[in-house]
N, C-alpha and C positions, 0 to 999 in steps of 0.2 A: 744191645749191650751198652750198658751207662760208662762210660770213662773217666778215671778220677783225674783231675789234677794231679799235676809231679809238680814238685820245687825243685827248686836247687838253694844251696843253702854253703854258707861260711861259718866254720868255730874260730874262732880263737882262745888258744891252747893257757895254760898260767903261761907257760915260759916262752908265749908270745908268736906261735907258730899257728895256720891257718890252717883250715882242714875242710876242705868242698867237697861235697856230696849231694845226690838227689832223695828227695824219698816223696812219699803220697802224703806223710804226716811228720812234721817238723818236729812238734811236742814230743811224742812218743821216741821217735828218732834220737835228740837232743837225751833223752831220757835212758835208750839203751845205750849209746856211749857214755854219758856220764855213771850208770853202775856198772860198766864193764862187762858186764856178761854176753849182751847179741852187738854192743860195739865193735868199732873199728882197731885194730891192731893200733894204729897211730896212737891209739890215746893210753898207753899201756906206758910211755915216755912222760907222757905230760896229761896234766884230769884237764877237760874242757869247760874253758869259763866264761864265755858268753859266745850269742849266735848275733856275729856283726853284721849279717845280710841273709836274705831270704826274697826271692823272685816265684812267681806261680807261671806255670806251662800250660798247655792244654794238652800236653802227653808226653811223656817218657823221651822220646826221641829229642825234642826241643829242649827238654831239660839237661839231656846227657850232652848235645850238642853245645851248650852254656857252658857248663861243666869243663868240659876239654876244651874251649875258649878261655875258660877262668886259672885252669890250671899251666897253662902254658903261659902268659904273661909272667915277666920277673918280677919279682917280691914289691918293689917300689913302684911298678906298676898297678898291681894289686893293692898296696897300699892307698892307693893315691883313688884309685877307683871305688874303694871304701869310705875314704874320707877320714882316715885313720893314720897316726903316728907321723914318720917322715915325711910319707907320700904324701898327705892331701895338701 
């Protein structure tokens, strides 16, 4: 059985809010939450206007693992690890 690559992946929102998720296809991804139909509930507040990071896995586990790494650090932390606004 062939295994695909999982990313993990950061939006940022217009109104400036960050949004981490995994997926197998970034493009496509990036693509259902910006028309709203198979996106994320998050983006129903605010449309998604750029993808400030994206890391490749060799599977799912390692990606969701990142993931709940990335989402638990504080905003300026996150910031800073992006290279972006206050934080870097």
């Amino acid at each position: 059985m062939k295994s695909s690559a999982w990313y993990a992946y950061v939006i940022c929102t217009e109104n400036g809010n960050l949004y981490t998720g995994i997926t197998t296809d970034i493009e496509r991804r990036f693509q259902e939450h910006a028309s709203g139909k198979k996106g994320a509930k998050f983006f129903r507040t605010s449309a998604p206007l750029d993808l400030v990071f994206k890391k490749r896995f060799k599977n799912r586990s390692d990606a969701s693992k990142f993931e709940a790494y990335f989402k638990a650090l504080t905003r300026p932390k996150k910031l800073k690890f992006l290279g972006i606004g206050k934080g870097a």
